[in-house]
VOPAGU-2260 file (C-alpha; in pm, 1 decimal, decimal comma):
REM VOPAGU-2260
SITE   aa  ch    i         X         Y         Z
SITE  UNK   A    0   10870,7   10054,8    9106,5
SITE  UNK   A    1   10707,8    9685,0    9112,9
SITE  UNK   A    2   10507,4    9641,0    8809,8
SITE  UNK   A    3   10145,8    9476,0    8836,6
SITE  UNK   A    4    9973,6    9263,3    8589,6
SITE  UNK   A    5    9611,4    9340,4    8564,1
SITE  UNK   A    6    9373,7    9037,2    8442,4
SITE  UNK   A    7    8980,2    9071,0    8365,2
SITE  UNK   A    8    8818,5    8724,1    8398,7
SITE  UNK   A    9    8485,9    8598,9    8496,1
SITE  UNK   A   10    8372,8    8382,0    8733,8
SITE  UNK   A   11    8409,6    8047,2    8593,4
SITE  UNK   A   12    8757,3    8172,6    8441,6
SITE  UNK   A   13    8900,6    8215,1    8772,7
SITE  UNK   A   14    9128,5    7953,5    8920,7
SITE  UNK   A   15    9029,2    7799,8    9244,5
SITE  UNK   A   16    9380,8    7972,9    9371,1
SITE  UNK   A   17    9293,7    8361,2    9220,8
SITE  UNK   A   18    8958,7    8261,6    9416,4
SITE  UNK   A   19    9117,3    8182,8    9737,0
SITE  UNK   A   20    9369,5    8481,7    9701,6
SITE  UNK   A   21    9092,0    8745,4    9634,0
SITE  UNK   A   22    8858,5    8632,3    9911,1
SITE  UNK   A   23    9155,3    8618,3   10177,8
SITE  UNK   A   24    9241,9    8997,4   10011,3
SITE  UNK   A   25    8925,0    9090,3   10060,7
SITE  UNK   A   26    8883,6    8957,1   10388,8
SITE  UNK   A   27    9228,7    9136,8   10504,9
SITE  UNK   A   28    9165,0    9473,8   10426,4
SITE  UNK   A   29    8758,0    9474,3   10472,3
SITE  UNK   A   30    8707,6    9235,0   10778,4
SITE  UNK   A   31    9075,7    9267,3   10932,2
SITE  UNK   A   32    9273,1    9557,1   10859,7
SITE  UNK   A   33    8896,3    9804,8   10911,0
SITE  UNK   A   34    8771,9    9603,7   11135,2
SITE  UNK   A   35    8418,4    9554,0   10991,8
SITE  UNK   A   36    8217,5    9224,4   11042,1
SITE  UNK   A   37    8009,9    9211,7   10684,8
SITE  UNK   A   38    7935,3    8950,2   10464,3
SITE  UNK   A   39    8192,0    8965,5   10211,5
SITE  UNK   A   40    8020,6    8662,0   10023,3
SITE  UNK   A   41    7705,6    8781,6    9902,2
SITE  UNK   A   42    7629,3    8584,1    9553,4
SITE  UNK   A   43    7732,5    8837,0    9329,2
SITE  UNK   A   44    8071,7    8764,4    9278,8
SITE  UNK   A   45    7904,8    8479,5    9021,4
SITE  UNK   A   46    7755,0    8790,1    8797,7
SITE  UNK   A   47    8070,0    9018,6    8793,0
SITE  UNK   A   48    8397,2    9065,6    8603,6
SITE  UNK   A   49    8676,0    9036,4    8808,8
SITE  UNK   A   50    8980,5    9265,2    8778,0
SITE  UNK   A   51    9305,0    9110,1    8894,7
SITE  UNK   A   52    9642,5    9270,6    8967,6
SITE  UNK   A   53    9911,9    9086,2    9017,3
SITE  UNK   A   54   10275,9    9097,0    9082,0
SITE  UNK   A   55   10572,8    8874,7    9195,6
SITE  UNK   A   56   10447,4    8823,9    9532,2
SITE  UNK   A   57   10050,2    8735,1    9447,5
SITE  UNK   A   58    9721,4    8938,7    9420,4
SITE  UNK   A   59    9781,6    9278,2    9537,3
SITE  UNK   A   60    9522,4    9486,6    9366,7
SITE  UNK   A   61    9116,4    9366,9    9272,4
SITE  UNK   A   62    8784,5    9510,5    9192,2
SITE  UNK   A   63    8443,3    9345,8    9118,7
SITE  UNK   A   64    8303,8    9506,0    8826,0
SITE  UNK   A   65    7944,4    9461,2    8716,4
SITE  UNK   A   66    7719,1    9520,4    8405,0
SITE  UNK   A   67    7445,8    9797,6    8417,7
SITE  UNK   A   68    7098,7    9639,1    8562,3
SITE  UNK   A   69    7301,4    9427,6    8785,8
SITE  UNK   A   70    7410,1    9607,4    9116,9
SITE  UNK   A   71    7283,4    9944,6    8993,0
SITE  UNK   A   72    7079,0   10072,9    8701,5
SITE  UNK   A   73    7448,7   10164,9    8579,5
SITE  UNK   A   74    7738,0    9998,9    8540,8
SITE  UNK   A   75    7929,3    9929,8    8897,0
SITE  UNK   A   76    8230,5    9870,5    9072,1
SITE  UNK   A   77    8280,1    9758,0    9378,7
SITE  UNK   A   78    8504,3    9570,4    9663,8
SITE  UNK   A   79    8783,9    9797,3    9544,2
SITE  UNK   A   80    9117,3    9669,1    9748,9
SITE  UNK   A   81    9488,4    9711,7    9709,2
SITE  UNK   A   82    9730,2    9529,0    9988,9
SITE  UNK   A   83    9820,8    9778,7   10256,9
SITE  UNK   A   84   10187,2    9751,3   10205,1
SITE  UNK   A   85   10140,9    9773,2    9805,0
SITE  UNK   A   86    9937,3   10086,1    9859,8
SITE  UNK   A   87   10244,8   10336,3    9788,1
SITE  UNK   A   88   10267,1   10223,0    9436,8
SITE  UNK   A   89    9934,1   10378,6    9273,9
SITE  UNK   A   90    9820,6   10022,4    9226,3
SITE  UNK   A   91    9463,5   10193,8    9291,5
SITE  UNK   A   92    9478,6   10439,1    9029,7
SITE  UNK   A   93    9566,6   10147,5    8789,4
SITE  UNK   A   94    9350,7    9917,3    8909,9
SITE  UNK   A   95    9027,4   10113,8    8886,1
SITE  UNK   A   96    9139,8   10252,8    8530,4
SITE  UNK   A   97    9153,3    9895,9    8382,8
SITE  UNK   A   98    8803,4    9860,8    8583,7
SITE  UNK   A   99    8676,5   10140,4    8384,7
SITE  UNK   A  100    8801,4   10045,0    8074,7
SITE  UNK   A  101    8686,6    9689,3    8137,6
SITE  UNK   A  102    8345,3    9816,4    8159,4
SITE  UNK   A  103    8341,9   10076,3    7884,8
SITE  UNK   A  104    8495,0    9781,6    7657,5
SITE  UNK   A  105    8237,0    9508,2    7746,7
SITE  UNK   A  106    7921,4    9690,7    7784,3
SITE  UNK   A  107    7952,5    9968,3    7611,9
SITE  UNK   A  108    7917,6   10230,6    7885,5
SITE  UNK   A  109    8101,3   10489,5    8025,0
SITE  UNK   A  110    7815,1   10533,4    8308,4
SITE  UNK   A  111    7956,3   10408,1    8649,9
SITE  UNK   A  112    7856,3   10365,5    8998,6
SITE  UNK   A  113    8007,3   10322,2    9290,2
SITE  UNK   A  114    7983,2   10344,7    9687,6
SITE  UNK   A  115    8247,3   10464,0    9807,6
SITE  UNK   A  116    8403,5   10500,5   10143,4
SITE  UNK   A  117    8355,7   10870,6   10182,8
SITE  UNK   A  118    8758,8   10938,1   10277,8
SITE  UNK   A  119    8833,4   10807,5    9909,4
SITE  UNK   A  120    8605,5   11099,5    9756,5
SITE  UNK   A  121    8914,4   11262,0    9620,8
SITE  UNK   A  122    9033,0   10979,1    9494,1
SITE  UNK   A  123    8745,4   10865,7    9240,4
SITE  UNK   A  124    8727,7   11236,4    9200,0
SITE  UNK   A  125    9050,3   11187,7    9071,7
SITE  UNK   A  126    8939,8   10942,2    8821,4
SITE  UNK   A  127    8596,3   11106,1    8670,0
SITE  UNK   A  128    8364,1   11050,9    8936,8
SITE  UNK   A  129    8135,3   11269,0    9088,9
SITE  UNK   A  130    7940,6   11255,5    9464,4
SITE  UNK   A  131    7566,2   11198,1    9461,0
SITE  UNK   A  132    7315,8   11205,0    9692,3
SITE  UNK   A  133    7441,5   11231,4   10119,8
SITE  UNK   A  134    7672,2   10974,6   10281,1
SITE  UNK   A  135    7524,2   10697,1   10414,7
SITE  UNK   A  136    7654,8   10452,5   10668,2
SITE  UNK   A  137    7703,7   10119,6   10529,1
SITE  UNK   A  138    7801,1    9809,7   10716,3
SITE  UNK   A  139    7901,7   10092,5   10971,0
SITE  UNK   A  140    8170,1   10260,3   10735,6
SITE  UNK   A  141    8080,6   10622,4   10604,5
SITE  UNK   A  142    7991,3   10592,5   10275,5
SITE  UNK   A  143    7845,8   10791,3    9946,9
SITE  UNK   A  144    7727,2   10710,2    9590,5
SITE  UNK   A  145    7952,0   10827,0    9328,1
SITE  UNK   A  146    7899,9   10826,5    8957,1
SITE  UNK   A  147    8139,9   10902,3    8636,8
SITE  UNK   A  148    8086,5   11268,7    8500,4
């Protein structure tokens, strides 16, 4: 198995490259690969903590993470993407724990909320989250709000 580095930085601690690399992995999996015209850059990325996973080849994992009063009342995660090819590796799993634990570490929470894209349910199930409230289409992708248990 290919092992990934994971890196929590803010804004201003990101290189101008990690920028560049998580924007264009952003924009392949959210605008490209599901085909959804949104915009991506919103002016929060300047507010959140950025999770990072890397490996030999680049950026293949990322999440923005956000303190509570920020996106939500709670804590938040969000713009959680792992290259298609690098998907078979449970880069997801390990990317949203060191999310979590990035949160719970900095802020002092264990709180979280998400939207999630509603065929991923079992998958933050999978990692202490919990559906709440009725799917919701957002930017034309079935979605629902999800919060840790």
């Amino acid at each position: 198995m290919i092992k990934m580095e994971i890196v929590v930085k803010t804004f201003n601690e990101l290189t101008l490259n990690e920028l560049y690399d998580v924007l264009k992995l952003r924009c392949e999996v959210f605008v490209v690969e599901q085909n959804c015209v949104y915009p991506d850059i919103d002016d929060k990325d300047q507010k959140a903590l950025h999770i990072i996973g890397k490996d030999d080849s680049g950026i293949v994992a990322y999440t923005r993470c956000f303190s509570p009063g920020i996106y939500f009342t709670e804590a938040a995660i969000g713009r959680v993407v792992v290259k298609q090819e690098m998907r078979k590796f449970g880069y997801g799993y390990e990317i949203m724990k060191a999310s979590i634990e990035a949160l719970k570490s900095r802020y002092s929470t264990s709180v979280i909320k998400l939207s999630g894209q509603t065929y991923l349910i079992k998958f933050y199930e999978s990692l202490g989250f919990r559906t709440i409230g009725e799917p919701y289409l957002e930017d034309g992708i079935p979605h629902i709000a999800m919060i840790t248990t």
